[in-house]
C-alpha positions as CSV (number, residue, x, y, z in Angstrom):
1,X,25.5,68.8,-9.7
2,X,23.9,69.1,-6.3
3,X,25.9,70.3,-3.4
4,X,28.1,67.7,-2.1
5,X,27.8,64.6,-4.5
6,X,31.4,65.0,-5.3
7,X,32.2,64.7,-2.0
8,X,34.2,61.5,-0.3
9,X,30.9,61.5,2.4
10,X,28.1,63.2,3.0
11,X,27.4,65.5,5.9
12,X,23.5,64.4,6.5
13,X,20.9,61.7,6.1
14,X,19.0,62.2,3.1
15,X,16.1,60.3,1.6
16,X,17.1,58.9,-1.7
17,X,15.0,60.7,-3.7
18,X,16.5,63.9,-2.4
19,X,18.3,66.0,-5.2
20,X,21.8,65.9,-4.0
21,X,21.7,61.2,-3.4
22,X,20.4,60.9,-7.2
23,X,23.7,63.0,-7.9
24,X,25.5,61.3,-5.3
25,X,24.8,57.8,-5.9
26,X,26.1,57.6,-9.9
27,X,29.5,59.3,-8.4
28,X,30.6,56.1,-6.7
29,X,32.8,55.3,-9.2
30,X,34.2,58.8,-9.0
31,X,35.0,58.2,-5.1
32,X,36.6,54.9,-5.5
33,X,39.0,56.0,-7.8
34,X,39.8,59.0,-5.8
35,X,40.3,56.8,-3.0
36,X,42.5,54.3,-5.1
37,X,44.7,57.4,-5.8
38,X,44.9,58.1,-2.0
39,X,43.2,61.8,-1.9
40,X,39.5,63.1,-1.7
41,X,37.1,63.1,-4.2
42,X,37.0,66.7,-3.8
43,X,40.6,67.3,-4.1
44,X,40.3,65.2,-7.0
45,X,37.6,67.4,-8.6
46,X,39.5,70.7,-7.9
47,X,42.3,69.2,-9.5
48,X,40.2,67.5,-12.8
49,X,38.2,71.3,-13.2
50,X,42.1,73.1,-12.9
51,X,42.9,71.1,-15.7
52,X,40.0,72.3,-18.0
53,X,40.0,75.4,-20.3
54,X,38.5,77.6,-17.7
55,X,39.5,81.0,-16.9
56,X,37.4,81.1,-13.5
57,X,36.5,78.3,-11.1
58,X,34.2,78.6,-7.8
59,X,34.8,76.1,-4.9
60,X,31.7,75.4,-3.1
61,X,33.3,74.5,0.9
62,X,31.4,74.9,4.3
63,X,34.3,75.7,6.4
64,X,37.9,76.6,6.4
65,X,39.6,73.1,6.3
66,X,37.8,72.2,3.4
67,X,39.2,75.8,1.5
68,X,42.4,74.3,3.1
69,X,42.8,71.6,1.5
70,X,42.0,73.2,-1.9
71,X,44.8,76.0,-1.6
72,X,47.1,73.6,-0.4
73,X,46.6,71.4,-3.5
74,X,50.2,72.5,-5.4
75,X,49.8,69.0,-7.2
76,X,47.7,71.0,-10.1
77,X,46.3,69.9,-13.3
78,X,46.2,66.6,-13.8
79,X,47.8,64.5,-16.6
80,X,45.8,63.2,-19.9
81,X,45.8,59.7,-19.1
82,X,44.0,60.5,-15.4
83,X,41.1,62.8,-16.8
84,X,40.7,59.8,-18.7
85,X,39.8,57.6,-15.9
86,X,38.1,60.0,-14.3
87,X,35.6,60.5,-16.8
88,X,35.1,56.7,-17.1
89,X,34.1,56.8,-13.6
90,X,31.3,59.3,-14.2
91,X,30.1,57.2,-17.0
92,X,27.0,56.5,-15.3
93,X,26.3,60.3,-15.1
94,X,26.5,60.6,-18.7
95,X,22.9,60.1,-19.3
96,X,22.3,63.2,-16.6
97,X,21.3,66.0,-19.0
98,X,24.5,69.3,-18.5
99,X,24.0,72.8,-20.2
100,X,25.2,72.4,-23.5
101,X,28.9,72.4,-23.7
102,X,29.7,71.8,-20.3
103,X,31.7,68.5,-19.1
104,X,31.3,67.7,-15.3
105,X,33.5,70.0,-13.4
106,X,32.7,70.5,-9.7
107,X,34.6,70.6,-6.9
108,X,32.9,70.3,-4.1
109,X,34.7,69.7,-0.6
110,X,33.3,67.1,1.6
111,X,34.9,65.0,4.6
């Protein structure tokens, strides 16, 4: 995933064959539902990669507010039935070729 395409907004124009809109655009889903849940897409996707098997996870934020709001997260992992509807929103990203055993797991602060 390109910098920012789980993020609630971009930063910047971009063309829409720029690298980071064709990752952007098929997250829509993702950003609804993280709005319906009343929180950012990007606190959503710290708290969706917390709740995978990982040992070590790397934010990707511009500024301090953004690591903010990532530390101050206490909510955690998320519950079963939630990773569920999080990974029907990305269905649309499931054709998008990932390295081979990886599910989509970035958590990339945004506005």
């Amino acid at each position: 995933m390109q910098a920012g395409a789980l993020a609630s907004a971009l930063d910047r124009t971009l063309p829409t064959d720029h690298p980071v809109m064709r990752d952007y655009a098929p997250a829509a889903g993702f950003r609804r539902l993280a709005a319906e849940l009343g929180t950012s897409a990007a606190a959503l996707a710290h708290r969706y990669a917390l709740s995978l098997p990982i040992d070590t996870m790397v934010l990707g934020v511009k500024n301090r507010a953004e690591l903010a709001e990532c530390v101050a997260d206490e909510a955690g992992p998320l519950p079963a039935d939630m990773i569920g509807q999080i990974d029907q929103s990305v269905d649309a990203l499931a054709d998008r070729p990932l390295p081979a055993g990886r599910k989509l797991a970035v958590a990339n602060s945004g506005p």
